[in-house]
PASEBA-1860 file (N, C-alpha, C; in nm, 3 decimals):
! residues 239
1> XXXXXXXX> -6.588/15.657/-6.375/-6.460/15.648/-6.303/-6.479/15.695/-6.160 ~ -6.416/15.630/-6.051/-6.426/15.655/-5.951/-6.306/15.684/-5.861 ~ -6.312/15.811/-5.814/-6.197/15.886/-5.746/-6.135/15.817/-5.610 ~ -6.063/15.809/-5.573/-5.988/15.731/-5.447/-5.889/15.881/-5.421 ~ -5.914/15.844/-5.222/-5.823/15.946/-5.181/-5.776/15.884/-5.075 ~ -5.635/15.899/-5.053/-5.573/15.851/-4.949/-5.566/15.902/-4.803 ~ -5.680/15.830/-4.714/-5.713/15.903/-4.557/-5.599/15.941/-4.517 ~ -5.500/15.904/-4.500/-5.373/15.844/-4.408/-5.225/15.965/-4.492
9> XXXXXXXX> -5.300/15.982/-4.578/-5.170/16.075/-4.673/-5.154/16.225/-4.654 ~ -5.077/16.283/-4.691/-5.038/16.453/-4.677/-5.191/16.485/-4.622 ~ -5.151/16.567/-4.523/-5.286/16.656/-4.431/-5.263/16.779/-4.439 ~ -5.366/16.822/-4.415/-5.380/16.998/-4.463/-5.392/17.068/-4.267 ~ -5.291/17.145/-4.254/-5.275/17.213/-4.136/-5.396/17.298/-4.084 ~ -5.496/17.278/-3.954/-5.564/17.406/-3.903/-5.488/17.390/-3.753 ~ -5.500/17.516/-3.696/-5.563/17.513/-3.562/-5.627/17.486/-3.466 ~ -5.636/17.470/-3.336/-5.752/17.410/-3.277/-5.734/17.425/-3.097
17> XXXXXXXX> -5.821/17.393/-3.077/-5.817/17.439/-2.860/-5.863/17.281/-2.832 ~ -5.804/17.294/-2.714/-5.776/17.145/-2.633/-5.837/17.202/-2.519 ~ -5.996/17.125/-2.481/-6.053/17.124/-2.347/-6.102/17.017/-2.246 ~ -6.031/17.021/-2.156/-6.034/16.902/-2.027/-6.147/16.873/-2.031 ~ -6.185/16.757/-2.001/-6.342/16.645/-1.994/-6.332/16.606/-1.853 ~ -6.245/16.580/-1.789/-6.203/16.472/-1.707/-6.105/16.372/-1.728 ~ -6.100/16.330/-1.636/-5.983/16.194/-1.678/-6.005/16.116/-1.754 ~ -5.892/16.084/-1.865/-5.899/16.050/-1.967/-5.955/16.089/-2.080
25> XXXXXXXX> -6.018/16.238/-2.081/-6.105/16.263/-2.180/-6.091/16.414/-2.219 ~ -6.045/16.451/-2.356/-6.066/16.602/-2.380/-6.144/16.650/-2.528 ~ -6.169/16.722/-2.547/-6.271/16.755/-2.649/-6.164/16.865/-2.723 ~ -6.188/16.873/-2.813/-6.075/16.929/-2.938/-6.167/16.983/-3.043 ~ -6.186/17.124/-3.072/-6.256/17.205/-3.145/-6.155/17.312/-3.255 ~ -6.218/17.344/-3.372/-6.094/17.353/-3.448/-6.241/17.378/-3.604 ~ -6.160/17.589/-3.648/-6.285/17.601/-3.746/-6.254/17.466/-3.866 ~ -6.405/17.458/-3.911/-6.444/17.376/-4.001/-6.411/17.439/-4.123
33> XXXXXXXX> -6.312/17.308/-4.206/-6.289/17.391/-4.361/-6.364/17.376/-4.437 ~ -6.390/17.426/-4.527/-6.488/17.433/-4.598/-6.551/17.274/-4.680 ~ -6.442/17.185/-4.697/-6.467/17.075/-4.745/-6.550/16.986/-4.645 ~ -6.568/17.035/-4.537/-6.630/16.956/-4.415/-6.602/16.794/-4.391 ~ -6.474/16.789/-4.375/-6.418/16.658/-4.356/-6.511/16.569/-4.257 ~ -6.538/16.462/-4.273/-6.618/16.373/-4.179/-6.478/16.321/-4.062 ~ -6.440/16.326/-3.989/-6.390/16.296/-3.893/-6.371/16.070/-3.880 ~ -6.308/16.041/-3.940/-6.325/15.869/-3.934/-6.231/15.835/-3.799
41> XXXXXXXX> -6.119/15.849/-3.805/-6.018/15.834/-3.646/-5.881/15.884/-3.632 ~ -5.857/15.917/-3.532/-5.725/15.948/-3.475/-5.590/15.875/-3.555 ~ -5.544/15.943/-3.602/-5.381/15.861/-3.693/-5.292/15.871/-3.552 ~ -5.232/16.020/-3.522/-5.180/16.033/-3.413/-5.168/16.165/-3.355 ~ -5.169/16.126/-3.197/-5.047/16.090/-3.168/-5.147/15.931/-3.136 ~ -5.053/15.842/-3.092/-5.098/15.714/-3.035/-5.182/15.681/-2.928 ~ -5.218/15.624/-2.890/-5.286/15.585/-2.831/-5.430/15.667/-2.771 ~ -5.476/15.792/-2.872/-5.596/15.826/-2.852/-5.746/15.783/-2.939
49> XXXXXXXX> -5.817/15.761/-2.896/-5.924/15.741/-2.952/-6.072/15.827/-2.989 ~ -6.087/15.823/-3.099/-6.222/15.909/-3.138/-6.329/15.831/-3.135 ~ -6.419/15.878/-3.001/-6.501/15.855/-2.964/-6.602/15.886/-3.017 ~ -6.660/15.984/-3.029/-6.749/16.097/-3.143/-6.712/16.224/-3.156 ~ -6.807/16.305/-3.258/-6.780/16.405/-3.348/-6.920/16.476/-3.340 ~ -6.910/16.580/-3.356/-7.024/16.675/-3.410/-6.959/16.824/-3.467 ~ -7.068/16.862/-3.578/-7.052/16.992/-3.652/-7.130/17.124/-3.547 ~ -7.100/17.213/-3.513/-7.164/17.325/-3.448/-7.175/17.476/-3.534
57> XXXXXXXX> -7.203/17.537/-3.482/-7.246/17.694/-3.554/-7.275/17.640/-3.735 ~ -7.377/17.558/-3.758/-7.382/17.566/-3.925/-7.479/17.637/-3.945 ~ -7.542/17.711/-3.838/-7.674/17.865/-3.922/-7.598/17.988/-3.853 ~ -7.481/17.992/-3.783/-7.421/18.090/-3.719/-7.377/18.197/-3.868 ~ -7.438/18.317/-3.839/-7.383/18.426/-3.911/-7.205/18.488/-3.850 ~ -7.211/18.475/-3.769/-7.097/18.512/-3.730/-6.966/18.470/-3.695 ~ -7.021/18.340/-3.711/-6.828/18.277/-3.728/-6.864/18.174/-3.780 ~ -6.774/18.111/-3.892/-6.735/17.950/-3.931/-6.735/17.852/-3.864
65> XXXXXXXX> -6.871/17.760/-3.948/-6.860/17.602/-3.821/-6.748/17.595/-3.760 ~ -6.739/17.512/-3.692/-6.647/17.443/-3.585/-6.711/17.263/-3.579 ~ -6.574/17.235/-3.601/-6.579/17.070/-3.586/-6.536/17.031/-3.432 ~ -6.629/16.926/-3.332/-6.603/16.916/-3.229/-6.542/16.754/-3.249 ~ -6.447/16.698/-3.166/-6.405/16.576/-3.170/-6.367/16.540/-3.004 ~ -6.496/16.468/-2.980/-6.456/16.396/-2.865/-6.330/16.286/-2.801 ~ -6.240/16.336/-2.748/-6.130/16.228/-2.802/-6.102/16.108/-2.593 ~ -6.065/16.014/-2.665/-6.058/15.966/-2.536/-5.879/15.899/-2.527
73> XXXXXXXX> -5.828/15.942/-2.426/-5.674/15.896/-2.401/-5.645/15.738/-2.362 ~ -5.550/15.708/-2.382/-5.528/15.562/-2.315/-5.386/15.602/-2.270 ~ -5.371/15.603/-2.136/-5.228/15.583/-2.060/-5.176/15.756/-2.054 ~ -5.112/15.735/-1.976/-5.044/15.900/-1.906/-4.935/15.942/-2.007 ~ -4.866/15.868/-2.144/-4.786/15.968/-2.216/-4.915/16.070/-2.291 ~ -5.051/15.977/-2.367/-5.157/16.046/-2.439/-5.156/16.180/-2.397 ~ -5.180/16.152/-2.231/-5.287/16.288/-2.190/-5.161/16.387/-2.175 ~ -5.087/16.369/-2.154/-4.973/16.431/-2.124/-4.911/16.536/-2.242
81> XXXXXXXX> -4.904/16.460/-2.333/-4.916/16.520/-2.482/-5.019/16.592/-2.506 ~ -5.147/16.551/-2.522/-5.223/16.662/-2.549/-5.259/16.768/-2.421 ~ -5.247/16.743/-2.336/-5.264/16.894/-2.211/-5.140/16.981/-2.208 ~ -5.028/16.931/-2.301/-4.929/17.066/-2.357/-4.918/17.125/-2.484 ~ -4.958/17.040/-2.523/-5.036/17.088/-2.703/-4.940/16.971/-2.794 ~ -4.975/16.964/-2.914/-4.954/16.872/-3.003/-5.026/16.894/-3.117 ~ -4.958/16.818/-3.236/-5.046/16.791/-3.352/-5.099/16.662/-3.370 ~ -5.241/16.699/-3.370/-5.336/16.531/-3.375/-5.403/16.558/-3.515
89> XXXXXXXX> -5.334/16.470/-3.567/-5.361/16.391/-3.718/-5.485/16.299/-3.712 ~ -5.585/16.396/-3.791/-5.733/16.244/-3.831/-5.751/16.238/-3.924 ~ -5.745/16.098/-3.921/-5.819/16.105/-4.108/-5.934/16.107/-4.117 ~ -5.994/16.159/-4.258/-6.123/16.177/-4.264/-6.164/16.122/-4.374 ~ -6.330/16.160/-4.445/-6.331/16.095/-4.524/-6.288/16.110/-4.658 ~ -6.215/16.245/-4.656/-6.149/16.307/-4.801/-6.040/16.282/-4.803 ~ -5.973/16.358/-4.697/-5.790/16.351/-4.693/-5.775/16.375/-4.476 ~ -5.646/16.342/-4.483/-5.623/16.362/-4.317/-5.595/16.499/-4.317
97> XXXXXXXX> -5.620/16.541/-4.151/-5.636/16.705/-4.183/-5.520/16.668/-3.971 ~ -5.434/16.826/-4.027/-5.361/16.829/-3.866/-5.394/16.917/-3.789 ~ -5.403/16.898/-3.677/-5.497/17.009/-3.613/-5.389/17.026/-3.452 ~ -5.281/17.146/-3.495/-5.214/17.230/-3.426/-5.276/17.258/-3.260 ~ -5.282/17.237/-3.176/-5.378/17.250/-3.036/-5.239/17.289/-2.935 ~ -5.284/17.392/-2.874/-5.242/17.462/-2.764/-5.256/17.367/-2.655 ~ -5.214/17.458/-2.488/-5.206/17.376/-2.384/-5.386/17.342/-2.381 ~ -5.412/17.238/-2.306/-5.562/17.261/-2.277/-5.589/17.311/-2.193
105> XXXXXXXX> -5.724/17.354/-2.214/-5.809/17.487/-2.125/-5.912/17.406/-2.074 ~ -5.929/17.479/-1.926/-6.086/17.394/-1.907/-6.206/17.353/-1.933 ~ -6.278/17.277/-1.910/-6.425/17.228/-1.986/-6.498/17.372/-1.972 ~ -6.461/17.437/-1.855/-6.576/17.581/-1.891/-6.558/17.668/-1.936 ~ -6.419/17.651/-2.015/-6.393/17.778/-2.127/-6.505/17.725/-2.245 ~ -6.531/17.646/-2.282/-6.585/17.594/-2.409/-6.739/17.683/-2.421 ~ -6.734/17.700/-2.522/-6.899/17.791/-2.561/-6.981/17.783/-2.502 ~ -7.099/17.777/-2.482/-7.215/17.753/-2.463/-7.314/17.669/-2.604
113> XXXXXXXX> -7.324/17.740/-2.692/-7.356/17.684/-2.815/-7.250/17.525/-2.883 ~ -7.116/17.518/-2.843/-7.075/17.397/-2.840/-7.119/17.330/-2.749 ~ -7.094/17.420/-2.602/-7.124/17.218/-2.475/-7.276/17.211/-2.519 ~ -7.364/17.270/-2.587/-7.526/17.224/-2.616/-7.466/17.111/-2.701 ~ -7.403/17.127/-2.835/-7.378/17.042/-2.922/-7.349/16.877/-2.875 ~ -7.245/16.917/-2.823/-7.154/16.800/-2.776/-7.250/16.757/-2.689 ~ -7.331/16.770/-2.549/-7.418/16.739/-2.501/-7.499/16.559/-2.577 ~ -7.561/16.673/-2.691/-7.636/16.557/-2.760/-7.553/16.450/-2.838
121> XXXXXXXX> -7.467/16.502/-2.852/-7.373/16.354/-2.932/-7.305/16.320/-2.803 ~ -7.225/16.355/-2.669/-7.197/16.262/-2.607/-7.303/16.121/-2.574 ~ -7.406/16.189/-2.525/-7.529/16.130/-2.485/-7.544/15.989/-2.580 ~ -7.533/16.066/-2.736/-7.608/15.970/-2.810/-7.466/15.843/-2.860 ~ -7.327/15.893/-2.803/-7.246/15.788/-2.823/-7.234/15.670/-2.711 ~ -7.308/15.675/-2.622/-7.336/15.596/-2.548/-7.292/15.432/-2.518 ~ -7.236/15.318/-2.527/-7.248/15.206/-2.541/-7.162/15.132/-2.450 ~ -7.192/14.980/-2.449/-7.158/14.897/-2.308/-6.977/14.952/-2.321
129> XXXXXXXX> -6.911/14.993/-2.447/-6.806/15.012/-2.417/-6.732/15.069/-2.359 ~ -6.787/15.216/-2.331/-6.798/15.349/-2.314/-6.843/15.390/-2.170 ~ -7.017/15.356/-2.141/-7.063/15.391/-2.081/-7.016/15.422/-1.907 ~ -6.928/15.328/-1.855/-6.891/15.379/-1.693/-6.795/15.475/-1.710 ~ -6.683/15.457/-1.841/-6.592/15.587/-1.862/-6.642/15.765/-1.930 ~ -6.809/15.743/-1.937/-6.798/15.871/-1.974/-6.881/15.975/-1.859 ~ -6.873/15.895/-1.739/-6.880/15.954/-1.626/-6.900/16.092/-1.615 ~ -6.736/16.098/-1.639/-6.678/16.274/-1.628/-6.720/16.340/-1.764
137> XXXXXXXX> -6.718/16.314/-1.847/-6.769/16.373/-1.979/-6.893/16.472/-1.975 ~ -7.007/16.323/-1.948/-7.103/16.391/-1.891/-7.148/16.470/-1.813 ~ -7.058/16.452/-1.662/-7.089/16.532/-1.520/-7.082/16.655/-1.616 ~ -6.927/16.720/-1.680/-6.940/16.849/-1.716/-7.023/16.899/-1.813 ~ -7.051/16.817/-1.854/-7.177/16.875/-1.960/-7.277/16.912/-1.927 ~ -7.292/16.865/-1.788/-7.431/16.888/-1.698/-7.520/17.022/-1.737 ~ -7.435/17.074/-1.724/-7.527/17.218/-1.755/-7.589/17.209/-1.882 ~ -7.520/17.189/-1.982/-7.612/17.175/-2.140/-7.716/17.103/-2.112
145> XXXXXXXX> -7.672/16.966/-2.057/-7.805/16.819/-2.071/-7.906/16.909/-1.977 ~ -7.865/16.985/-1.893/-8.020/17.040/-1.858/-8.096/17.121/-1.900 ~ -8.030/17.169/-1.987/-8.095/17.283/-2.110/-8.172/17.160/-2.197 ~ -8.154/17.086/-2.209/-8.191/16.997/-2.333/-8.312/17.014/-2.300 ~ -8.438/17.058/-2.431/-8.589/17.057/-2.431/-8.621/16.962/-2.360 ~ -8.747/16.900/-2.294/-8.829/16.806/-2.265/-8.945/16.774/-2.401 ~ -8.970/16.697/-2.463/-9.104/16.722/-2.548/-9.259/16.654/-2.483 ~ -9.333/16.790/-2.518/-9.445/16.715/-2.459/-9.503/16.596/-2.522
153> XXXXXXXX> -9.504/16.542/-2.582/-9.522/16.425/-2.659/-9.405/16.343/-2.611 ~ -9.313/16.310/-2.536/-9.186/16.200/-2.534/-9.238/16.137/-2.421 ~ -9.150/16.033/-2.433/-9.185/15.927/-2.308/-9.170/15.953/-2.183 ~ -9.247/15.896/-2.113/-9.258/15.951/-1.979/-9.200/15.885/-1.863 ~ -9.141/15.854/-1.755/-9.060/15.778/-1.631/-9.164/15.802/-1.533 ~ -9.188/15.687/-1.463/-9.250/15.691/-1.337/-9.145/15.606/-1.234 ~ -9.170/15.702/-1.145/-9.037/15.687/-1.053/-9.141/15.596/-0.962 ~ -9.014/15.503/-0.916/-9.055/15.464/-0.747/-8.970/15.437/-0.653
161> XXXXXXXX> -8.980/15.405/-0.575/-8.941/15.438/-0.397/-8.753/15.387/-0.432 ~ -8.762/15.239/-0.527/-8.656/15.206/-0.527/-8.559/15.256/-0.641 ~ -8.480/15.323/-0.605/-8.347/15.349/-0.742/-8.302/15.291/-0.875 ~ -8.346/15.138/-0.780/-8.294/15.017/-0.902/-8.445/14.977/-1.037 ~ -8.503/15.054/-1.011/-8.626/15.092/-1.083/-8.742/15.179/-1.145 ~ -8.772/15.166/-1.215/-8.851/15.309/-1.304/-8.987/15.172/-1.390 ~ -9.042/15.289/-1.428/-9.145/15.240/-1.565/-9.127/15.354/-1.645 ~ -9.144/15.346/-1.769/-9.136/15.386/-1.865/-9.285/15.317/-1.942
169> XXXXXXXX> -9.352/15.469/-2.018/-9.427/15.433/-2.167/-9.364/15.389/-2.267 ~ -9.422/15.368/-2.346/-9.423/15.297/-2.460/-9.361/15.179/-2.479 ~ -9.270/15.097/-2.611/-9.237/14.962/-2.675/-9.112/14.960/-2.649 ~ -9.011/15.122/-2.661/-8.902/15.084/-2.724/-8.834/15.093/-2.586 ~ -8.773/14.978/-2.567/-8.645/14.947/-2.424/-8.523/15.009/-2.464 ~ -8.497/15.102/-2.343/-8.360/15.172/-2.359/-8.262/15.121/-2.327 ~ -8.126/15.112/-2.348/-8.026/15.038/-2.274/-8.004/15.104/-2.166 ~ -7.979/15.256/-2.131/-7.931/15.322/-2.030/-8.025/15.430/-1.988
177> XXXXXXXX> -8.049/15.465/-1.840/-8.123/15.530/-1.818/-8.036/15.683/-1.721 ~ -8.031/15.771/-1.777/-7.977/15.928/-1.722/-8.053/15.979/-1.608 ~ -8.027/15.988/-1.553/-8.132/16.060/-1.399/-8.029/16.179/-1.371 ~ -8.091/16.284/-1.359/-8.073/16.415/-1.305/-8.157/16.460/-1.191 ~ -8.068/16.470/-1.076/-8.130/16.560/-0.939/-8.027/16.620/-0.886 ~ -8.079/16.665/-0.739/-8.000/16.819/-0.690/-7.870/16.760/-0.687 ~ -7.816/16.607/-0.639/-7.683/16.615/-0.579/-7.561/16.597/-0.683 ~ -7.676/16.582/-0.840/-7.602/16.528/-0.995/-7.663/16.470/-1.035
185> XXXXXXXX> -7.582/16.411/-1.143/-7.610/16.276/-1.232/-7.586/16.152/-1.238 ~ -7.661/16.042/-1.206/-7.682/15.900/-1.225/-7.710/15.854/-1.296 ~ -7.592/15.735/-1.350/-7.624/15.633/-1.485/-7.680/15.527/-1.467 ~ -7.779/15.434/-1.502/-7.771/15.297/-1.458/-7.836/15.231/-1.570 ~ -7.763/15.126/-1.637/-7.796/14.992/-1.732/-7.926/14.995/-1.708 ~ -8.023/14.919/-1.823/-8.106/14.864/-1.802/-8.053/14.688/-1.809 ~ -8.106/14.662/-1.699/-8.082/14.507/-1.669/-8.197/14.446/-1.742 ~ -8.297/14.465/-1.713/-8.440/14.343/-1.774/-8.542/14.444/-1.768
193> XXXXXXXX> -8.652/14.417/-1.864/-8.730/14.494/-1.905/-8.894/14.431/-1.915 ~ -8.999/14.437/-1.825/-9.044/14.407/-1.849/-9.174/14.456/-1.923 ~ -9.237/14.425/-1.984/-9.336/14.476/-2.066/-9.505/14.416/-2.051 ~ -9.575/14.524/-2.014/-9.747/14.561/-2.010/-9.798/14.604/-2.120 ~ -9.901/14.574/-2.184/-9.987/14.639/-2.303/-10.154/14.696/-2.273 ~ -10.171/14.669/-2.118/-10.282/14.718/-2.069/-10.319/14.781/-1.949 ~ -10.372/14.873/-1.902/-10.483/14.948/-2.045/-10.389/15.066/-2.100 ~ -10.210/15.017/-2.055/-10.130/15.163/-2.200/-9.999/15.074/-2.212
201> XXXXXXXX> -9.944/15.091/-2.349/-9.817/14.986/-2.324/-9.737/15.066/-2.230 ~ -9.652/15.036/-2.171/-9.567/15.061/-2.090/-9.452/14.906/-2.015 ~ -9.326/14.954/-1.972/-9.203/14.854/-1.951/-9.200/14.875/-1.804 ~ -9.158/14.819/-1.709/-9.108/14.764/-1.603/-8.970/14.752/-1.592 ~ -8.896/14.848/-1.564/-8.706/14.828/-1.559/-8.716/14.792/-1.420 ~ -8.553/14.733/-1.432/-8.488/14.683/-1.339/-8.346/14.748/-1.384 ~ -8.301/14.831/-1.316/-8.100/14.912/-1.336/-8.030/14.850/-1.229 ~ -7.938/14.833/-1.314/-7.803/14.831/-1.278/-7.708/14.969/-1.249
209> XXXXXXXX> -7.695/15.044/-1.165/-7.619/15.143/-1.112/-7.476/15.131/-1.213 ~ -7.479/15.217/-1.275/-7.319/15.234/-1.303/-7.238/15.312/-1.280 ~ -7.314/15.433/-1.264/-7.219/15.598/-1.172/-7.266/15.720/-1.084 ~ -7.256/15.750/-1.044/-7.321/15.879/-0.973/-7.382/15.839/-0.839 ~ -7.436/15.980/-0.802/-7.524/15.945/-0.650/-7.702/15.892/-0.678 ~ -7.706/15.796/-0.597/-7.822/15.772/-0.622/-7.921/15.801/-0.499 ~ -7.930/15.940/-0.481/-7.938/15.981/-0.370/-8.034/16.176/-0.430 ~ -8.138/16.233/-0.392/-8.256/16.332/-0.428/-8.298/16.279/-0.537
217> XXXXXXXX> -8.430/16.332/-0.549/-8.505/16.309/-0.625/-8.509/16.352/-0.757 ~ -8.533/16.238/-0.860/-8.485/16.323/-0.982/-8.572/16.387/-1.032 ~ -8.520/16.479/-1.131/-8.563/16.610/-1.180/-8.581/16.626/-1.343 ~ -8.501/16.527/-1.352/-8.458/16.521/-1.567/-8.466/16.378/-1.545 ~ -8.513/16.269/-1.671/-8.472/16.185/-1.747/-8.403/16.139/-1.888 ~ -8.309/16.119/-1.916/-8.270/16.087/-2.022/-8.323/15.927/-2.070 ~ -8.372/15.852/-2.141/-8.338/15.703/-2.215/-8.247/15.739/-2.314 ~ -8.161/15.649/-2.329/-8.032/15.631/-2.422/-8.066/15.524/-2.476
225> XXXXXXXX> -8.050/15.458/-2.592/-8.003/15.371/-2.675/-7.991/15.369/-2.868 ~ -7.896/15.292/-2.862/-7.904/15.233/-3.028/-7.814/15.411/-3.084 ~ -7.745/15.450/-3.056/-7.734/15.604/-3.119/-7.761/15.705/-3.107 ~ -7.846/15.696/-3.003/-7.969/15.835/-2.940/-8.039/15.799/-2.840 ~ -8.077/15.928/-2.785/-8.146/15.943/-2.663/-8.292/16.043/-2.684 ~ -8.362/16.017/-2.560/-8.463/16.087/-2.562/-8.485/16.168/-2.445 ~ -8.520/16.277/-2.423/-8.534/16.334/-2.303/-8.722/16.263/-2.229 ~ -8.714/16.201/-2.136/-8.831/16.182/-2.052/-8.917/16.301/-1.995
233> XXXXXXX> -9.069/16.286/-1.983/-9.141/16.368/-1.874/-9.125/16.273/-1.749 ~ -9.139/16.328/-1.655/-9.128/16.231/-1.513/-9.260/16.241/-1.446 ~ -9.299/16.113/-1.391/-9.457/16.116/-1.268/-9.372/16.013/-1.171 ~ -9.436/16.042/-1.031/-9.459/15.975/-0.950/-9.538/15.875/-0.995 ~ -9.536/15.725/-0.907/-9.594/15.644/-0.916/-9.701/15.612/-0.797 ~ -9.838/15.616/-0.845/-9.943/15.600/-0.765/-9.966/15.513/-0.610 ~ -9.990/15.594/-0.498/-9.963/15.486/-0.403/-10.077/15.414/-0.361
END
C-alpha cells in the first residue's frame, strides 16, 4: 500500500527571517523540522517563485538545521509583501509547511555559514532563465563565492587580452563563465566552444557578456553548467 499526502493541504506553522538579495530577490531561512521537508514551490503569497533551496548547519552541534529558500518576486505587490512580513506557504514533499517572516533584514545580516551555503546552490541554479536576473543575488554573495576552495586538480582558465574570451582544460563545455576581479563580478554565456585534443584537450570560448564590469584582471573563475559549477585555477596565456 502506498501512502499519498496532500502538498497543497493543512500546513504546519514555523518561523522564519526575510533577507534582501537585491531587486527582485530575497532569501528566507527558517529552523528545519525535523521531518526535513524537501521544499517543491511557493503556494503563496502569489506571484513568488522558488528558485532554489539548500539545507545548512546539518553537522552543527549548536543549533538546528536551517532550511534556506531562494525566492524570486514578480511585480511590486510580491516584494512589498514580503519586505513587511507575511506568511509564505510551500509545499513540500510531505505536507505544506507556513513560514511566519518578519520585516526583511539585509543580505549582511545573514550568517556566514549560510551565505557559504547558498553561495553554492545559487551558483549551481544557474540557467538561460535565470542567469542576467541573478546579477544581484550573486554580487552579494560575493564574499562567500570567494571563500569557495580552488582544487588543485580542477580545471584551469587561461586568460587573454580579450574579455570576450578564455580557454579552458579539459572536454566538458560550460554554459556560463564567473570571473572575479578587484572592481567585482562578471557573467558571460558561453557562445561557441571550440575544441583541441593536442598535445592536452582543451576548448577555445567565445562569451557573450551578460553582467558586470568587464574591466581588472581576474582573480577567481567559476564554470557553471548542467546544475553545478566548478571553481577554476587561472594562467595567463603565453605570448
Amino acid at each position: 500500500m502506498t501512502a499519498s499526502f496532500d502538498r497543497k493541504g493543512p500546513s504546519t506553522r514555523y518561523n522564519a527571517r526575510i533577507f534582501r538579495l537585491g531587486a527582485d530577490w530575497v532569501l528566507c531561512s527558517f529552523r528545519l523540522p525535523t521531518s526535513m521537508p524537501i521544499p517543491l514551490e511557493v503556494v503563496a503569497p502569489g506571484d513568488v517563485t522558488l528558485e532554489t533551496w539548500a539545507f545548512a548547519g546539518m553537522t552543527a552541534r549548536e543549533r538546528r538545521p536551517t532550511g534556506l529558500l531562494l525566492l524570486r518576486t514578480r511585480g511590486d505587490a510580491a516584494e512589498t509583501v514580503l519586505a513587511r512580513g507575511t506568511r509564505l506557504v510551500v509545499a513540500t514533499h510531505f505536507h505544506s509547511i507556513t513560514l511566519a517572516t518578519g520585516p526583511a533584514e539585509p543580505a549582511g545580516m545573514l550568517s556566514l555559514g549560510d551565505a557559504a551555503v547558498m553561495a553554492r546552490a545559487v551558483l549551481s541554479s544557474m540557467t538561460p532563465r535565470n542567469a542576467a536576473a541573478l546579477a544581484d543575488p550573486i554580487t552579494l554573495l560575493a564574499p562567500a563565492i570567494r571563500d569557495l576552495p580552488v582544487p588543485k586538480d580542477g580545471p584551469v582558465v587561461t586568460l587573454v587580452d580579450d574579455p570576450r574570451a578564455c580557454s579552458i582544460s579539459g572536454t566538458e563545455v560550460p554554459n556560463y563563465v564567473l570571473f572575479d576581479s578587484g572592481p567585482g563580478l562578471r557573467c558571460a554565456r558561453v557562445a561557441t566552444a571550440r575544441m583541441t585534443f593536442s598535445p592536452a584537450s582543451r576548448m577555445d570560448l567565445e562569451l557573450d557578456p551578460l553582467w558586470g564590469p568587464a574591466v581588472g584582471q581576474p582573480e577567481r573563475a567559476f564554470l557553471i553548467a548542467n546544475g553545478g559549477f566548478a571553481a577554476a585555477r587561472l594562467s595567463a596565456a603565453a605570448k
